[in-house]
C-alpha positions as CSV (number, residue, x, y, z in Angstrom):
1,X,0.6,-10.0,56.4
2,X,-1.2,-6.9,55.8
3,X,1.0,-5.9,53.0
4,X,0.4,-8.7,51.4
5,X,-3.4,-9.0,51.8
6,X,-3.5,-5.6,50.4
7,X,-0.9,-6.2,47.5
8,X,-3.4,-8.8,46.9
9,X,-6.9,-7.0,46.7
10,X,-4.9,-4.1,44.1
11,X,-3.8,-6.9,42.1
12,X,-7.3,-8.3,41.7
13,X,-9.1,-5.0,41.6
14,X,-6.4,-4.2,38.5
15,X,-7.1,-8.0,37.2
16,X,-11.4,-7.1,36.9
17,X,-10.4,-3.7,35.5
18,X,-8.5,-4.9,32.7
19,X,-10.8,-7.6,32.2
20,X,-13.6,-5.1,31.8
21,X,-11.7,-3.5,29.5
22,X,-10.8,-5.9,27.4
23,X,-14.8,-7.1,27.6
24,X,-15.4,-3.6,26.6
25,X,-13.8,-3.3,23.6
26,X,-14.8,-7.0,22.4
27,X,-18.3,-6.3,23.0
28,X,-19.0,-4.5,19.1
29,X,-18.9,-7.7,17.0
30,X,-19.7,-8.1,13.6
31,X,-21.6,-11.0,12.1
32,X,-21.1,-11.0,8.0
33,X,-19.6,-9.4,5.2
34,X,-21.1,-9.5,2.0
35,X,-20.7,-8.6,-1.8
36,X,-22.9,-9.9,-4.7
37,X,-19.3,-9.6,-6.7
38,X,-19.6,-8.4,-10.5
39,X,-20.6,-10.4,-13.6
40,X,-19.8,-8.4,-17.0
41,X,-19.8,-8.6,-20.7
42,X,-16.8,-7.7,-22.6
43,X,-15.8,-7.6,-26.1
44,X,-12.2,-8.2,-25.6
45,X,-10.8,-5.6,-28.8
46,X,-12.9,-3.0,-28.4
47,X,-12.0,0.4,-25.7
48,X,-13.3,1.8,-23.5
49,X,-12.1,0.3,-20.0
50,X,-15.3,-2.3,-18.8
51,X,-16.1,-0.7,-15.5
52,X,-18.9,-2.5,-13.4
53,X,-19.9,-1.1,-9.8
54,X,-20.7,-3.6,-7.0
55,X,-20.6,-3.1,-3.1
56,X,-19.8,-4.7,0.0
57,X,-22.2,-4.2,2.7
58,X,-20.6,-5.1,6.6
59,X,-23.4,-6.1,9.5
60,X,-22.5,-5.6,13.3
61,X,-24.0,-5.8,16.9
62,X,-23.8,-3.0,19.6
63,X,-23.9,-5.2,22.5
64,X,-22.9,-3.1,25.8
65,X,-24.0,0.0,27.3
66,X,-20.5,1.4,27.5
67,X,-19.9,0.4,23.6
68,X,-18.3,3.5,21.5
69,X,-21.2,4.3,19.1
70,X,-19.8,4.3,16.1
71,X,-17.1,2.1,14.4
72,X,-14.2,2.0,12.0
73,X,-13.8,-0.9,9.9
74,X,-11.7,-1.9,7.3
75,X,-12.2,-4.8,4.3
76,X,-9.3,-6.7,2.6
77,X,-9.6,-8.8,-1.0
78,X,-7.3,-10.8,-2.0
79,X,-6.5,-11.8,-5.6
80,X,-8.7,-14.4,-6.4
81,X,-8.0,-17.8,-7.2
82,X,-5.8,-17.4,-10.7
83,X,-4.1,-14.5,-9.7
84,X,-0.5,-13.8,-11.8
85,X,1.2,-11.8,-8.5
86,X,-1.0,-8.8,-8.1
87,X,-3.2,-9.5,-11.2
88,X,-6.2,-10.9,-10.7
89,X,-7.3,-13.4,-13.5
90,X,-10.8,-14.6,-14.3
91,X,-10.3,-18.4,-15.9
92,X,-12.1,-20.4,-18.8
93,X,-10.5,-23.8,-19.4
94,X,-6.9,-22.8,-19.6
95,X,-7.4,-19.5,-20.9
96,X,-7.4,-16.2,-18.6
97,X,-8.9,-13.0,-18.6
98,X,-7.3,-9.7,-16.9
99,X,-9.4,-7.4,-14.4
100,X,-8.8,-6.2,-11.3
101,X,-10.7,-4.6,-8.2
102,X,-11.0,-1.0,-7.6
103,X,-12.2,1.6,-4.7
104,X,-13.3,4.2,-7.5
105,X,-15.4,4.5,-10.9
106,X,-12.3,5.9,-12.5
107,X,-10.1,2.5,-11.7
108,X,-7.1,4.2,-10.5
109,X,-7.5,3.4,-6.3
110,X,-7.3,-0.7,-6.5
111,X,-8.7,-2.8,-3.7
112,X,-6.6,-5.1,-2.2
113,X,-5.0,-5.5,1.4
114,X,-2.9,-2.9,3.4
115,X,-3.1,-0.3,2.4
116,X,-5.7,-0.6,-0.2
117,X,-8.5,-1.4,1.8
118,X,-12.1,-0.7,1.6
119,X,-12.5,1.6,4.6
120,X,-15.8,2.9,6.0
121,X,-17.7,4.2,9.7
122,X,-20.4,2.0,10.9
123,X,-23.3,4.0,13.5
124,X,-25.3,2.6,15.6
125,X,-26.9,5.4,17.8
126,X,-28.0,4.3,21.6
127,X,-29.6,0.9,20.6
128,X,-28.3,-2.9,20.5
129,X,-29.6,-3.3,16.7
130,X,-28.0,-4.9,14.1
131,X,-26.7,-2.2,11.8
132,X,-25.8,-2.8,8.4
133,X,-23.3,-0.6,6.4
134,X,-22.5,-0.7,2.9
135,X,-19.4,0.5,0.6
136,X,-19.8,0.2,-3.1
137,X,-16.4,-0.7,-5.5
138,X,-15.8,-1.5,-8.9
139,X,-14.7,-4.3,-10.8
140,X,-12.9,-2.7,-14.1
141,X,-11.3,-4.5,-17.2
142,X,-8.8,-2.2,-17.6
143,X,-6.9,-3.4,-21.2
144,X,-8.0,-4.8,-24.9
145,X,-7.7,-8.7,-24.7
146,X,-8.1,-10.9,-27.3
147,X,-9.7,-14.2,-26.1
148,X,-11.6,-17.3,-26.7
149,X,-15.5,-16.7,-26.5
150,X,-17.3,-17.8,-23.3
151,X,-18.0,-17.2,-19.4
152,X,-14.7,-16.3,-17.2
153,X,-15.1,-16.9,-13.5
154,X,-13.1,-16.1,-10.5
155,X,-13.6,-16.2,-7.0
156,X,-12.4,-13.3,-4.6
157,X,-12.2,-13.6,-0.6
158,X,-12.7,-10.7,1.5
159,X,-11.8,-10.1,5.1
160,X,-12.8,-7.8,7.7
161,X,-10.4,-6.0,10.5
162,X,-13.1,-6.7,13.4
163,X,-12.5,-10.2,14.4
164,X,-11.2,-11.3,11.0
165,X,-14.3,-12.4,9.6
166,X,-14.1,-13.7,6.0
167,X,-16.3,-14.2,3.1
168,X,-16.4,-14.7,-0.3
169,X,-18.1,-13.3,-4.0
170,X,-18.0,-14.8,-7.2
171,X,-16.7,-12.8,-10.5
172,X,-18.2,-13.5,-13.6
173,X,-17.1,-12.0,-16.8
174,X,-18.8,-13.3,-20.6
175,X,-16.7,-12.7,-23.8
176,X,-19.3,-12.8,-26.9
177,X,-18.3,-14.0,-29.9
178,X,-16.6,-11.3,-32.0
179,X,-15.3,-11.4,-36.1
180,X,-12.3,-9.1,-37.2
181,X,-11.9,-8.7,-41.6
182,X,-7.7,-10.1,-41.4
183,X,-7.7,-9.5,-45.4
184,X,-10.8,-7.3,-46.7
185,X,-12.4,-8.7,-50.0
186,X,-11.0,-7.1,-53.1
187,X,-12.6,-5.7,-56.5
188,X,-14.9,-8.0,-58.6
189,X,-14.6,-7.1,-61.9
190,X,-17.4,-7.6,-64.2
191,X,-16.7,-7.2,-68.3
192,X,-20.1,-6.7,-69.3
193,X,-21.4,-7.4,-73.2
194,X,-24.3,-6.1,-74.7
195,X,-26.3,-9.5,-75.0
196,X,-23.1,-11.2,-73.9
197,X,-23.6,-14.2,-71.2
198,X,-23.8,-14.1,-67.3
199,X,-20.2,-12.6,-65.8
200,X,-18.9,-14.0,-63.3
201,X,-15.9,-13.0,-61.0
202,X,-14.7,-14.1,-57.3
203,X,-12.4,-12.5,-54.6
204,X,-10.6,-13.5,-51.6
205,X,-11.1,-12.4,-47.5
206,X,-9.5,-14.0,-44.4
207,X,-12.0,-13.5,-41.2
208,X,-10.8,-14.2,-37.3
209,X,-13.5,-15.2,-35.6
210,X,-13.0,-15.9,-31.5
């Protein structure tokens, strides 16, 4: 019976260990994630790359004495709501426009899941503050793209690592109105006479206008 009783108190001393544990390192918890997204206007036939920054700023809660005082957090996006696979597609009627998501100026480090997260450290020093921390990507048009004029939207959804908070930003990308010369206007010849009457001559052009 001894045994037993003392089997017993081990087992629940382990049982309020663990628990503390596991309170411990649930005690950091983080309340939003935010982005204002990326709105853009792009004249579809004409380079450079359109390359527009943004951020995403993460908020958390140091709540215990024995929290760690600084953490490592992580932010997914996923590809929107017209994606084609891995593309992401802002949408006007039935038409689409091509951009993606980046984690640099220079559009080569894409932001998606995996291993293509935003990554970042939050610090809170010895008080139980909200502290915000923000990460700043890029939303980058990355080809020439010939398209109706108008506004392209999308929707992106972001999630966090701690406690798989999710949120969502709004992509908003507006084509102008553009005219290309198909056939350029020819010569007009004029015969002019001393005296003579008015001349009068006509040539031919072909515009595309989106």
């Amino acid at each position: 019976m001894t045994y037993e009783i003392r089997w017993l108190g081990a087992s629940l001393l382990t049982a309020a260990v663990l628990a503390l544990a596991t309170s411990s390192d649930a005690a950091i918890t983080c309340t939003s994630v935010t982005s204002p997204g990326f709105s853009a206007a792009f004249t579809g036939t004409v380079p450079p790359t359109n390359v527009t920054p943004s951020s995403v700023t993460v908020t958390c809660n140091r709540n215990l004495a024995g929290d760690p005082l600084s953490l490592n957090y992580l932010v997914a996006a996923n590809n929107g709501l017209n994606a084609a696979g891995n593309q992401n597609r802002a949408a006007l009627g039935a038409n689409r426009l091509q951009y993606d998501l980046y984690r640099d100026a220079a559009c080569s480090l894409q932001w998606r899941g995996g291993g293509n997260r935003l990554s970042n450290t939050m610090t809170f020093g010895n008080n139980f503050l909200p502290v915000s921390q923000t990460t700043n990507w890029w939303g980058c048009i990355v080809t020439s793209q010939a398209l109706p004029a108008g506004t392209y939207t999308d929707t992106v959804t972001m999630t966090l690592s701690v406690g798989g908070l999710t949120n969502t930003f709004p992509v908003s990308i507006y084509t102008p109105a553009t005219c290309t010369l198909a056939t350029a206007p020819g010569t007009l010849p004029f015969n002019y006479v001393a005296l003579g009457a008015a001349q009068t001559a006509s040539t031919s052009f072909q515009p595309n206008c989106t």
